[in-house]
GUFIRO-981663 format. One record per residue (C-alpha): residue number from 1; residue in three letters; y, z, x. Coordinates in steps of 0.02 Angstrom, whole numbers, plus 32768, in hexadecimal, padded with zeros to 4 digits. Each point is the difference from the previous one (the first is absolute). Layout:
<kedos>
> drenfi, kolmar, py, pz, px
> NUM, ala, Y, Z, X
...
</kedos>
This chain:
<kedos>
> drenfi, kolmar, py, pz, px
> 1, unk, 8D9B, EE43, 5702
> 2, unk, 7F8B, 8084, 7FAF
> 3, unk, 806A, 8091, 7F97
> 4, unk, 7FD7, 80B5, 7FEA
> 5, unk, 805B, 806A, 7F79
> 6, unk, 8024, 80B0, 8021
> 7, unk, 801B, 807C, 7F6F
> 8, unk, 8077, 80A6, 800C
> 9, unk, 8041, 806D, 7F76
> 10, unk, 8019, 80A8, 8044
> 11, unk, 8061, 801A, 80A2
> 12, unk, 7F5E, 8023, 8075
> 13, unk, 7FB2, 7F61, 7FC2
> 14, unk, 80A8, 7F9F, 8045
> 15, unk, 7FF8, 8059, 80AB
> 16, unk, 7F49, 7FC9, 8017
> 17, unk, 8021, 7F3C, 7FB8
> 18, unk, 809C, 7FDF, 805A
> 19, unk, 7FC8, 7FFF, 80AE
> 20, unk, 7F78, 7F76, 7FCD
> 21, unk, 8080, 7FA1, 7FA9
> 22, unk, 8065, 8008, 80AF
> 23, unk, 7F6C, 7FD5, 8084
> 24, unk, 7FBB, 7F6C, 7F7F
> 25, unk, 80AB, 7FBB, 7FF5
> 26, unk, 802F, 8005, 80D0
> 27, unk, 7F46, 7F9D, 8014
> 28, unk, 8013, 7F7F, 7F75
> 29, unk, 7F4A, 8002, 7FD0
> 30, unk, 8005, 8051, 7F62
> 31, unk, 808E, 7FDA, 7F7C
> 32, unk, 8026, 80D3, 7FBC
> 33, unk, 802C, 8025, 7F6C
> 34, unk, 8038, 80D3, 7FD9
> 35, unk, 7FE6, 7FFC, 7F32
> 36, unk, 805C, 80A6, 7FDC
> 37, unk, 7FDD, 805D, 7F63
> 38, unk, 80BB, 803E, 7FC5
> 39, unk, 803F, 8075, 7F85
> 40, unk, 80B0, 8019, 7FF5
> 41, unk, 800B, 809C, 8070
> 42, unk, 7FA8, 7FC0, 808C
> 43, unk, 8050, 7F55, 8012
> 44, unk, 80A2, 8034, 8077
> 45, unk, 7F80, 8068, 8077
> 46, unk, 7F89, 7F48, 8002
> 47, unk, 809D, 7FA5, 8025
> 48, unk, 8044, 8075, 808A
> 49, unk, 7F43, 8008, 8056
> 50, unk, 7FF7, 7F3E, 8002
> 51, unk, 80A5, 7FDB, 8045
> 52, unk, 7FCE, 807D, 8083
> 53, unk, 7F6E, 7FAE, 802F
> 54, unk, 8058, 7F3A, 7FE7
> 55, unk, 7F91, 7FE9, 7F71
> 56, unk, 8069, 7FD0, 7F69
> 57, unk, 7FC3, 7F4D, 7FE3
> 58, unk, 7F52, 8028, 8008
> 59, unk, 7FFC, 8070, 7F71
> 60, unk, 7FBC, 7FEF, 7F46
> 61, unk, 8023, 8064, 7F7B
> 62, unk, 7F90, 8031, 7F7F
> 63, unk, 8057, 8060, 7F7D
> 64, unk, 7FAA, 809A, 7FCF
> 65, unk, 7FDA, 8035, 7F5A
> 66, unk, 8019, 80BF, 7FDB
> 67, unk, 7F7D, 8054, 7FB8
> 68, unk, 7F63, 806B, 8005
> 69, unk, 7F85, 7FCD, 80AB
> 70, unk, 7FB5, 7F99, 7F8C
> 71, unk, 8084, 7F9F, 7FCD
> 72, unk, 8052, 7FEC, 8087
> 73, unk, 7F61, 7FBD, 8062
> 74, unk, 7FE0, 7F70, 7F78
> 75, unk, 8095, 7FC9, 7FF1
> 76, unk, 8001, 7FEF, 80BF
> 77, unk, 7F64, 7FB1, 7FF8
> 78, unk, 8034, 7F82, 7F91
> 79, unk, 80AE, 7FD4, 8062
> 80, unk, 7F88, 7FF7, 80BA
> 81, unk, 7F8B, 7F7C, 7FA0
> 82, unk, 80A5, 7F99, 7FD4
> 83, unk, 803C, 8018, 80C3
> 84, unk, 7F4D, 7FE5, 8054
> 85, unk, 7FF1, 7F50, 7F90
> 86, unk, 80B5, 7FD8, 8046
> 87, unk, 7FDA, 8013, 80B8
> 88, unk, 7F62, 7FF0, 8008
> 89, unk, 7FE5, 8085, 808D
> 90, unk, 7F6E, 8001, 8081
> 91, unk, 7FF3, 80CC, 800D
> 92, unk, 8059, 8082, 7F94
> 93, unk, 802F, 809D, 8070
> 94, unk, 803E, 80A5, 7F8C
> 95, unk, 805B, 8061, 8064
> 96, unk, 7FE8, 80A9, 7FB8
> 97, unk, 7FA1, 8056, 7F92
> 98, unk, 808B, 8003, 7F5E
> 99, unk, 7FBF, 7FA1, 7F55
> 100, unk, 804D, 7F51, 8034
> 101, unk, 7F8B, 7FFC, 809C
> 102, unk, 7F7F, 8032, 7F97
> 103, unk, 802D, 7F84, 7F7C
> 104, unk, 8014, 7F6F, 8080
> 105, unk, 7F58, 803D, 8054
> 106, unk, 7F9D, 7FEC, 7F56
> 107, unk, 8048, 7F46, 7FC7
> 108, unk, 8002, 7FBC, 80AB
> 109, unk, 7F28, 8044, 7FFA
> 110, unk, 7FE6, 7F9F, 7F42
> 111, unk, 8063, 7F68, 8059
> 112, unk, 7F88, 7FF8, 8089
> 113, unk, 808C, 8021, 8067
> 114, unk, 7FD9, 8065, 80A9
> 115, unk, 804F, 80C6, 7FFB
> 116, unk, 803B, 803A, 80AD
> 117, unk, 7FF1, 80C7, 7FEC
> 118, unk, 8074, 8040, 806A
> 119, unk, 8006, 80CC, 8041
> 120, unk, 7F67, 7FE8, 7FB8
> 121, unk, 7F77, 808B, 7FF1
> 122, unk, 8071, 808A, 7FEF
> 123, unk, 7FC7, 8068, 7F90
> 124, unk, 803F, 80E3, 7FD7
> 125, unk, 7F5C, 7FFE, 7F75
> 126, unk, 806F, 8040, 7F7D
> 127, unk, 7FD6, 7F8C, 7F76
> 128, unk, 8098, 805D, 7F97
> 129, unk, 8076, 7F94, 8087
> 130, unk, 8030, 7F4A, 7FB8
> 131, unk, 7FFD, 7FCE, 80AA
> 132, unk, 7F60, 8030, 8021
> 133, unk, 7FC9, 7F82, 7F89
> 134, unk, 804C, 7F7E, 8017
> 135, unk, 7FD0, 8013, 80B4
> 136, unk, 7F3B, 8008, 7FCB
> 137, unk, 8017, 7F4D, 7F84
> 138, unk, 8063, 7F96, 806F
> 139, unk, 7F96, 803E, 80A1
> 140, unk, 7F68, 7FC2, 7F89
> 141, unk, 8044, 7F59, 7FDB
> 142, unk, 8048, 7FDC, 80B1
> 143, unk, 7FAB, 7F7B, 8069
> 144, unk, 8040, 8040, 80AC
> 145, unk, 8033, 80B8, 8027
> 146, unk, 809E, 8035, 8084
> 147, unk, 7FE3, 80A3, 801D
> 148, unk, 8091, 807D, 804C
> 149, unk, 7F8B, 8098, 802C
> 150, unk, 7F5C, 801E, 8030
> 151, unk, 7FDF, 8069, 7F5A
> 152, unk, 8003, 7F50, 7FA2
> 153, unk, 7F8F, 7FCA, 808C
> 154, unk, 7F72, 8085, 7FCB
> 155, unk, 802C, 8006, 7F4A
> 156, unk, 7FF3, 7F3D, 7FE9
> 157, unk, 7F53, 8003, 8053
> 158, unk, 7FC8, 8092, 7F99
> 159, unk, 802B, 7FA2, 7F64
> 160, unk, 7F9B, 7F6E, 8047
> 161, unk, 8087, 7F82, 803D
> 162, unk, 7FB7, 7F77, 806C
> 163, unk, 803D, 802A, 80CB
> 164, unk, 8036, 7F53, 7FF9
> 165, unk, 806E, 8021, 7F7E
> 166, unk, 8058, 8091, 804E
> 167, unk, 808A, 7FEB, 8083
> 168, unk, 8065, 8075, 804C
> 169, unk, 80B3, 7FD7, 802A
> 170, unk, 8071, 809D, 8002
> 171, unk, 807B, 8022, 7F5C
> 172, unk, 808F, 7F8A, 7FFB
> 173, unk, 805D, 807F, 7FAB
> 174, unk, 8020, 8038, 809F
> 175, unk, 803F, 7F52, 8033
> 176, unk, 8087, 800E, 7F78
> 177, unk, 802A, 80AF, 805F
> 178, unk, 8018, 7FBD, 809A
> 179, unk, 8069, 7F5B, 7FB9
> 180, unk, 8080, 8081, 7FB3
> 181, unk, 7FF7, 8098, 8066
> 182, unk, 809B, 7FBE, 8063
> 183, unk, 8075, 7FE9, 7F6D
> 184, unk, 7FC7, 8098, 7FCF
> 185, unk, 8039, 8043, 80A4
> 186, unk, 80AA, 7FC0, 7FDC
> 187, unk, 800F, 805D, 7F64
> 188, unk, 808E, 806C, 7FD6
> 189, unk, 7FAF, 806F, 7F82
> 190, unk, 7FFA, 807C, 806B
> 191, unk, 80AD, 8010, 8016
> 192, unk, 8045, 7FE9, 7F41
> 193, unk, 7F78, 808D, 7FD9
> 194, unk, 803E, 8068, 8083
> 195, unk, 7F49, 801B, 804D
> 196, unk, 7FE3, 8023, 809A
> 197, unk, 7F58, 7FBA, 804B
> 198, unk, 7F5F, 8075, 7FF6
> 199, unk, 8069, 807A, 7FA7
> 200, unk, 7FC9, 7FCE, 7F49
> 201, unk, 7F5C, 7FFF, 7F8A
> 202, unk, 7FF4, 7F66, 7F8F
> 203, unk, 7F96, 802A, 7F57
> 204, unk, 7FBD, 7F53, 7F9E
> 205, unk, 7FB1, 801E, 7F6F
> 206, unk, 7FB5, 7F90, 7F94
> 207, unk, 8075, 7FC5, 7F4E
> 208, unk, 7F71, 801D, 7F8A
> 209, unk, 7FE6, 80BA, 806F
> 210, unk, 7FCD, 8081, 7F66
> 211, unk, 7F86, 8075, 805A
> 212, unk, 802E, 8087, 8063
> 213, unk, 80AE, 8018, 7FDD
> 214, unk, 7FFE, 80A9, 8013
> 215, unk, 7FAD, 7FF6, 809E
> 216, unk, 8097, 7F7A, 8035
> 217, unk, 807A, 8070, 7FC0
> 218, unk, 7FC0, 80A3, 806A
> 219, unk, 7FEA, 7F8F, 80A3
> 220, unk, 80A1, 7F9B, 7FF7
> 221, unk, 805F, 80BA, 7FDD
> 222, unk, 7FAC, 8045, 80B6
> 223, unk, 8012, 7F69, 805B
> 224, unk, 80BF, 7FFC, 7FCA
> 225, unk, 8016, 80A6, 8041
> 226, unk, 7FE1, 7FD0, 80AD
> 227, unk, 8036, 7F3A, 8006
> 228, unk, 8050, 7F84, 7FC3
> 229, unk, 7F85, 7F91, 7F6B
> 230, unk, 8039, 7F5E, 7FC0
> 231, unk, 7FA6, 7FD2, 7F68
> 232, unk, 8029, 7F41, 7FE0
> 233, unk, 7FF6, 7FB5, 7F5F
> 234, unk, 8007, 80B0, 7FB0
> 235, unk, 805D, 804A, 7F63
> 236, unk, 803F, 80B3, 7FF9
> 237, unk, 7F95, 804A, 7F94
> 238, unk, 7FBA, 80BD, 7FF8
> 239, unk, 7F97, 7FD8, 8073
> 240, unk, 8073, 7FB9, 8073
> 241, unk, 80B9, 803E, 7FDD
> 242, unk, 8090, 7F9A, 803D
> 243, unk, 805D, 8078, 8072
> 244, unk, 7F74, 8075, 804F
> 245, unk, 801A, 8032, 80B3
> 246, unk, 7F90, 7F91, 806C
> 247, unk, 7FDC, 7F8B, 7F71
> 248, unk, 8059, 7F42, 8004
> 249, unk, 7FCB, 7F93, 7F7E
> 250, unk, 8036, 7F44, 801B
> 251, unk, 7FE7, 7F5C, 7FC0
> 252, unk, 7F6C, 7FA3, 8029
> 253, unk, 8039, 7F9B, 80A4
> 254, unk, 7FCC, 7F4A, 8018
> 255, unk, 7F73, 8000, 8073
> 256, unk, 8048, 7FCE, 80A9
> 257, unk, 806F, 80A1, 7FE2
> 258, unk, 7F5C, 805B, 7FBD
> 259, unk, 7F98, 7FD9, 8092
> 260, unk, 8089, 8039, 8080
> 261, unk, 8020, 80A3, 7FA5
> 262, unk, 7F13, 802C, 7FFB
> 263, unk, 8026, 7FC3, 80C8
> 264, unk, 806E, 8099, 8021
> 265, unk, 7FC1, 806A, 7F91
> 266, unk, 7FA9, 809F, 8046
> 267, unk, 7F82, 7FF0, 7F6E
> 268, unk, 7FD1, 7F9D, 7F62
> 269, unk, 7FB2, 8064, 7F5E
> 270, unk, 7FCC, 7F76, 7F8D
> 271, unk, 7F83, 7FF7, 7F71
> 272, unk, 7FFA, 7F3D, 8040
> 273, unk, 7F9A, 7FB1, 8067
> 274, unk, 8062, 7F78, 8003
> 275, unk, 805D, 8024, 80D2
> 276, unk, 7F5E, 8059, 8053
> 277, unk, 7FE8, 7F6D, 806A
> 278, unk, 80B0, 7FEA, 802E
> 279, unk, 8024, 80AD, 8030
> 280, unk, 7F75, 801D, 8063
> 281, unk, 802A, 7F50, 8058
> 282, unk, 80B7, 8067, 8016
> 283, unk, 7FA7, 80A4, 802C
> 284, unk, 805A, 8062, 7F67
> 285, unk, 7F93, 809B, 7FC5
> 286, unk, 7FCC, 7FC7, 7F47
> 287, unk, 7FC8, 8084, 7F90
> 288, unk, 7FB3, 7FB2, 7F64
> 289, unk, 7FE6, 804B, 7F6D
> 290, unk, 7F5A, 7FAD, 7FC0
> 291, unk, 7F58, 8040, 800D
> 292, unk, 7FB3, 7F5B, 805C
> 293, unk, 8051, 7F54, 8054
> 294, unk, 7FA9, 7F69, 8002
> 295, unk, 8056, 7FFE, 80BA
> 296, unk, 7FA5, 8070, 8061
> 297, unk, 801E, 7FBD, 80A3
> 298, unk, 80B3, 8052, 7FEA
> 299, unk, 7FC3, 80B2, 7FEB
> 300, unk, 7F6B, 7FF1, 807F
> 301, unk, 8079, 7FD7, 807E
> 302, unk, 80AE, 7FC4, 7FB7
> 303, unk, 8073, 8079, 7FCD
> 304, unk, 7FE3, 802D, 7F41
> 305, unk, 7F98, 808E, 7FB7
> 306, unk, 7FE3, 8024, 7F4E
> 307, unk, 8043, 80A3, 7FB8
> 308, unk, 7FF0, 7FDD, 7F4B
> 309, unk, 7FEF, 806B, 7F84
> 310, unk, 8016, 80A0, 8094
> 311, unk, 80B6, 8059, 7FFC
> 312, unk, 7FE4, 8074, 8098
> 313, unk, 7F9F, 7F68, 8064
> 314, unk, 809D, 7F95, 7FE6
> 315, unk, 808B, 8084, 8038
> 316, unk, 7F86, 803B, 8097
> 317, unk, 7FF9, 7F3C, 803C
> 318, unk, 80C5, 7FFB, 7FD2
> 319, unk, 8027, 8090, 805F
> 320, unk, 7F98, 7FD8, 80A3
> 321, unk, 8054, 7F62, 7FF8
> 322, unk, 80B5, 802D, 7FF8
> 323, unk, 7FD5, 807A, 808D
> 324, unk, 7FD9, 7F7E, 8079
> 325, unk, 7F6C, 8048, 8024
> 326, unk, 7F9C, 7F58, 7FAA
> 327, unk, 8050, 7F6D, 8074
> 328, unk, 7F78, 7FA1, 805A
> 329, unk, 7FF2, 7F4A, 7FE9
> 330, unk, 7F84, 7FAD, 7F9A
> 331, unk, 7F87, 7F70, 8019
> 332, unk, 801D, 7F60, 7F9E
> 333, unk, 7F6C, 7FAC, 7FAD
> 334, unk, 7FA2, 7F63, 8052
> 335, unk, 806E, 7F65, 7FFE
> 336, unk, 8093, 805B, 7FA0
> 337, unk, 8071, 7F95, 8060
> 338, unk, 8057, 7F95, 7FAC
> 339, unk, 7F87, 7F5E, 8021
> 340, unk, 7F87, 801E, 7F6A
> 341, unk, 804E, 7F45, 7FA6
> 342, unk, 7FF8, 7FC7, 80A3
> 343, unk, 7F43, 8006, 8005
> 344, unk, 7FD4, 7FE5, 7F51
> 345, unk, 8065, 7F5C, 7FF7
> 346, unk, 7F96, 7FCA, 80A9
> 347, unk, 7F5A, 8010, 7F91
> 348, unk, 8048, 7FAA, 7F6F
> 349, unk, 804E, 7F8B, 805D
> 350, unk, 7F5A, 7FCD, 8062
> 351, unk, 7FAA, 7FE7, 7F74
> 352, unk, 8092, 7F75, 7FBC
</kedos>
């Protein structure tokens, strides 16, 4: 039986690997393997994701290193060689664009190993974005591209990628939505937060967020004026003062909990890009707070526009929201649904 690793670290990287590890497993042609980067904080979330998708005994872990990119890239490197030797894989799939997909991407290329790039093409041109670089080196190195929009369609040709190289399958991030969205559902968040649907505005912003805290501070004061703003994951602070009319600050919820509370949610402000897909898929309003995406299919016809760095853009799109008066469904992107692995395991898999 041939084998294929697939590589996650950050969350988004899991949601795009696991539904590959699912559809290669069900047609017994490829052996998966999900090697998952881990440090300490992000090993209960892994566990919980996998057990949701039936996954535990095909996972790896790679124990990450903490450091500078740099560091924690080579030391990745170093632990993939020792895996790929092991298992001796036939493809090596990253699932995102985080530094242990970019790490498993460059040893599996100086093995000779093929790279599977998937989401691939995406790019926002902000060279200042991690991601975006990682993106540009593992698309380089990748012998076959899965492509989730036609942006990566047109941007992979610009930059010279052979047609035959280029396939486009959907974004099986989208496949992990609809695998969960029914637990999700069932979720009771709703009711220990007291929340009623539609009638709340969840604000994610990013841990390492610096910029533009006065601008977060002056938004998150108007919007709480008029509605109810959870801001997960956040501290009191100046900024954000425990107590303040309008203003609940919570825990960060696991994700099945997370994903039903952006479903009911009458927007999402985020300086992440990390949910535009998913909440256009769920027809949520998104308001980002980034000058580009490397998604545009979600703001050409999904359901997220960029507001950043713009106060009085923000609260006008807030307010014309929470009026009702923005409530028109959305289209969802070519093949967003939910059979992406589906059709990239049926080119792999013809090639066995």
């Amino acid at each position: 039986m041939k084998k294929i690793v697939l590589i996650a670290q950050d969350r988004a990287a899991f949601l795009h690997a696991a539904p590959l590890v699912s559809v290669f497993r069900k047609n017994g042609v490829f052996e998966p393997v999900l090697a998952r980067a881990l440090d300490p904080g992000s090993r209960a979330e892994h566990d919980a994701l996998a057990a949701a998708f039936g996954l535990p005994d095909a996972l790896r872990v790679i124990e990450l290193e903490p450091g500078s990119p740099a560091v924690e890239t080579a030391s990745l490197m170093l632990a993939f060689e020792q895996l790929f030797n092991e298992i001796e894989p036939d493809f090596v799939a990253p699932g995102g664009h985080d530094h242990a997909s970019l790490a498993g991407a460059l040893t599996a290329a100086k093995m000779g190993i093929p790279v599977i790039s998937l989401d691939a093409g995406l790019r926002s041109y902000d060279r200042a974005e991690p991601e975006e670089i990682n993106r540009l080196v593992i698309d380089s190195v990748a012998a076959l591209h899965f492509v989730s929009e036609h942006s990566g369609l047109y941007n992979l040709m610009n930059e010279g990628v052979a047609d035959e190289r280029i396939l486009f399958v959907g974004n099986t991030a989208i496949d992990s939505l609809v695998t969960l969205i029914a637990e999700a559902n069932e979720s009771a968040v709703l009711e220990t937060l007291s929340l009623a649907p539609k009638k709340f505005v969840t604000v994610l912003l990013e841990p390492e967020s610096s910029g533009n805290r006065d601008l977060f501070s002056k938004v998150l004061e108007s919007l709480a004026a008029t509605a109810t703003v959870l801001l997960p994951g956040s501290q009191p602070s100046d900024e954000f003062p425990d107590g303040a009319p309008g203003l609940r600050l919570i825990d960060m919820p696991g994700y099945i909990d997370l994903l039903r509370l952006l479903k009911e949610s009458a927007f999402v402000l985020t300086d992440s890009a990390e949910f535009e897909a998913e909440l256009t898929v769920m027809n949520v309003p998104c308001l980002t707070l980034r000058p580009t995406t490397a998604r545009p299919s979600t703001v050409e016809i999904g359901t997220n526009v960029l507001v950043a760095p713009d106060e009085e853009e923000i609260l006008k799109r807030a307010s014309l929201i929470l009026s009702g008066k923005q409530s028109e469904k959305t289209l969802i992107p070519e093949k967003w649904d939910g059979a992406a692995a589906k059709r990239i395991a049926e080119v792999l898999e013809r090639g066995a």
